[in-house]
N, C-alpha and C positions, 0 to 999 in steps of 0.2 A: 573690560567688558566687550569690547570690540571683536578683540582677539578670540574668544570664548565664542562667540558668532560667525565665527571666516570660515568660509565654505570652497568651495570651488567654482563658484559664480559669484568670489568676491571681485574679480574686476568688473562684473555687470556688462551693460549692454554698450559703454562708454569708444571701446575702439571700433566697434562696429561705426557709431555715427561722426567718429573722428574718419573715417575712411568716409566714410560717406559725405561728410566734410571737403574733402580733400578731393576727390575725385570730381563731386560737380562742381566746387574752382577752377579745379583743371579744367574741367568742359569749356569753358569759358575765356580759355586762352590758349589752349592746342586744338588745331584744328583737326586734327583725327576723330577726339572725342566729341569737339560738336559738331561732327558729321555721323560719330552714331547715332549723339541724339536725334538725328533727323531720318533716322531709318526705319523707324515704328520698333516692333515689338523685337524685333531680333536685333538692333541695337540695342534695345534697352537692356536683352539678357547679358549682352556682351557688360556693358557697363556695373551692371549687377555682379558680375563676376572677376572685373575687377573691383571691385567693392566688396570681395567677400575674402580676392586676395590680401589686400592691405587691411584688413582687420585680422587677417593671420598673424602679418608681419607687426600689425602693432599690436596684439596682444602676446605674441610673443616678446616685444621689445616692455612692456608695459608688466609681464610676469617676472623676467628679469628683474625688473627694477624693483619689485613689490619682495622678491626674496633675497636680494641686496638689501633692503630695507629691513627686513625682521634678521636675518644675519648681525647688520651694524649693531642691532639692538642689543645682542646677544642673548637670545630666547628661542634659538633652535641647538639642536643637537648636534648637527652635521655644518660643515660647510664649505664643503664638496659637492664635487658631482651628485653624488648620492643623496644629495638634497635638492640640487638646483633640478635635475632632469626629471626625479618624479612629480615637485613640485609645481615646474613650469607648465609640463606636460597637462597636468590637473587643470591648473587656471585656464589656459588656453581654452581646451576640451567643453570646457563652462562656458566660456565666452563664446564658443563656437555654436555650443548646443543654444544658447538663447539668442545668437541671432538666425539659427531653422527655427526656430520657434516663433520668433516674429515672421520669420516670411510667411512662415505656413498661418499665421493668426493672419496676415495681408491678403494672401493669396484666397484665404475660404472667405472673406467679406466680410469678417469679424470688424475688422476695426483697422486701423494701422497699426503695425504687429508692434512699433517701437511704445509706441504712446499708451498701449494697452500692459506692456512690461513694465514701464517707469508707473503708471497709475497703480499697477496692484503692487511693487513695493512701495508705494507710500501710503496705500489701504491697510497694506499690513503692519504699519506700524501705528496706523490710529488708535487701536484699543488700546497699547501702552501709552501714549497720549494723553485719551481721555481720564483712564485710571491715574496718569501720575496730577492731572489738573484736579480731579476727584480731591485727590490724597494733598495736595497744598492748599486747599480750601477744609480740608479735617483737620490738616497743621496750622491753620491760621496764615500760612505763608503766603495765600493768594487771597483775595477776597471774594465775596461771593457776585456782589455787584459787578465788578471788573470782571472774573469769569461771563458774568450774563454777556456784557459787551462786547466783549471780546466776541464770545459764540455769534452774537448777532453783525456784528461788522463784518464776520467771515462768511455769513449766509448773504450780505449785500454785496461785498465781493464778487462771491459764487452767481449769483443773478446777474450782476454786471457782463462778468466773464462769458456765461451763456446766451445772453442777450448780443453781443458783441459778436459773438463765433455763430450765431444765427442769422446777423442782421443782415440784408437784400439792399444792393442800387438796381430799384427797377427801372432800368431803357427803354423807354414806349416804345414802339414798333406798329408801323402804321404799313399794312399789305395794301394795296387800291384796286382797284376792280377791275374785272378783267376776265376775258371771255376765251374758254376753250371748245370751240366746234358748236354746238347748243346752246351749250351750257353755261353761264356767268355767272360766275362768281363777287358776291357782294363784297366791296371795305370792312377789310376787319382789320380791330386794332387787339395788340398785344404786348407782353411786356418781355424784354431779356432779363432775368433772375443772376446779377451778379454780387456775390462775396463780399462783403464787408471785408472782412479778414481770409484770402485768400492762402497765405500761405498757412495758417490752422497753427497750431502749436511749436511748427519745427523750430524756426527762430529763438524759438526760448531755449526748446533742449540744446539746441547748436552753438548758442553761444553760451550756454552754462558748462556745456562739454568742455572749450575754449577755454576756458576759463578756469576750470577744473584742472588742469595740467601742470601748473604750474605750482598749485598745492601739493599734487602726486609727487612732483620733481623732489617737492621740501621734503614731504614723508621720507622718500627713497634714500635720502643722504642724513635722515636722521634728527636726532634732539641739535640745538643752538649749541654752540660750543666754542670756544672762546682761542680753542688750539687749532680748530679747524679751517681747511683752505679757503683762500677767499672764493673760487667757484660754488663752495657747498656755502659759505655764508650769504653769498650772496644770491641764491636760488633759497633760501632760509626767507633770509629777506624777502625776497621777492613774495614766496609762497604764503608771509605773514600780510604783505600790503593788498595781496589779491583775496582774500580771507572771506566769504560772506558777510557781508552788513558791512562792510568798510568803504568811505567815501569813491575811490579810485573802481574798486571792483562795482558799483550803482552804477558810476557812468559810464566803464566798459561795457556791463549788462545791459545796459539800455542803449548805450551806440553800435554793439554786435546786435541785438534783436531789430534795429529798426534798417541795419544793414542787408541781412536776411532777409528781412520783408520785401526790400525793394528790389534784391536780387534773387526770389523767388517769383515775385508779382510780373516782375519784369522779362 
């Protein structure tokens, strides 16, 4: 089913925010880079532009991998050049065009160009979603009660979630009075409006990014296989213990997101 879906924006927006990853670590321990971060806007362009080179370089390293992967499978035609180059070429091009597509959704005030890409593919997959929860409640497979709940725990969620990414630490701020030439001006008191959740979503994509790679790795070398080297078993392995829902990949997810936070906040 999968395969019948792969496009040329199947590596998504993923090396983009692994460069992006990568580069503000680095800021933070070569002092070059956190010296452009202290140069206002024409550092920033600079840093931006390495971050737009290492999403080259890893979506190159990352299309590689992905037609290594359907090659091993044996479900292409070629497996030569003549596969790898138009191939590679395509994915890259995809991954390149959605992340101008985020800057330019950044740059017009739309929204943040990444969190507006990952939102509407997971918009687009709701209607098949809802039609397949539809259709196991007309099979008897789901029940209709548990449906309601379900729907309703996901709308207390969703409140939660919003309420949270709204919420203010207001600062009193107290001005005192005080006389310009004439004129005096009266004690006025006011608040500083701070973030609950300052760093916003990134945290999440950043370390579900992280975390995602290591799946990738499993994909690229293939099905489990019993003849195969221990490097590919064991990147197998690994890729099954990092798995969504699985105890080790919860508490990596939750100790990358609250890593984030604090090396965002901070």
């Amino acid at each position: 089913g999968a395969l019948e879906r792969m496009s040329i924006l199947a590596l998504g927006i993923m090396p983009y925010i692994s460069a992006s990853i990568i580069v503000q670590l680095m800021s933070t321990v070569i002092p070059s880079l956190e010296a452009l971060k202290k140069e206002g806007e024409q550092g920033k362009r600079k840093i931006n532009q390495y971050t737009r080179q290492g999403t080259l370089l890893l979506a190159v390293v990352q299309a590689v991998g992905m037609c290594a992967g359907l090659i091993g499978q044996g479900i292409t035609l070629s497996s030569g050049l003549a596969f790898y180059i138009p191939a590679v070429t395509s994915l890259v091009a995809g991954t390149m065009f959605l992340m101008w597509l985020g800057e330019q959704i950044t740059e017009r005030g739309i929204g943040n160009g990444i969190s507006m890409i990952i939102f509407a593919g997971i918009v687009a997959g709701l209607p098949k979603l809802i039609m397949q929860s539809v259709s196991s409640v007309d099979n008897g497979q789901t029940s209709l009660i548990g449906l309601v709940i379900f729907g309703l725990l996901s709308l207390g969620v969703l409140a939660a979630i919003v309420f949270i990414e709204k919420a203010q630490c207001r600062i009193p701020v107290n001005y005192a009075q005080k006389q310009q030439g004439r004129r005096i001006f009266t004690a006025q008191q006011t608040h500083l409006p701070l973030k609950i959740n300052m760093a916003g979503v990134i945290p999440a994509i950043f370390a579900s990014s992280l975390l995602l790679f290591p799946a990738s790795l499993g994909q690229w070398v293939g099905s489990a296989d019993p003849n195969a080297g221990l490097i590919k078993r064991s990147l197998q392995d690994l890729a099954l213990v990092l798995s969504p829902g699985q105890p080790l990949y919860l508490v990596l997810f939750g100790a990358l997101i609250i890593f984030f936070c604090y090396f965002y906040t901070a």
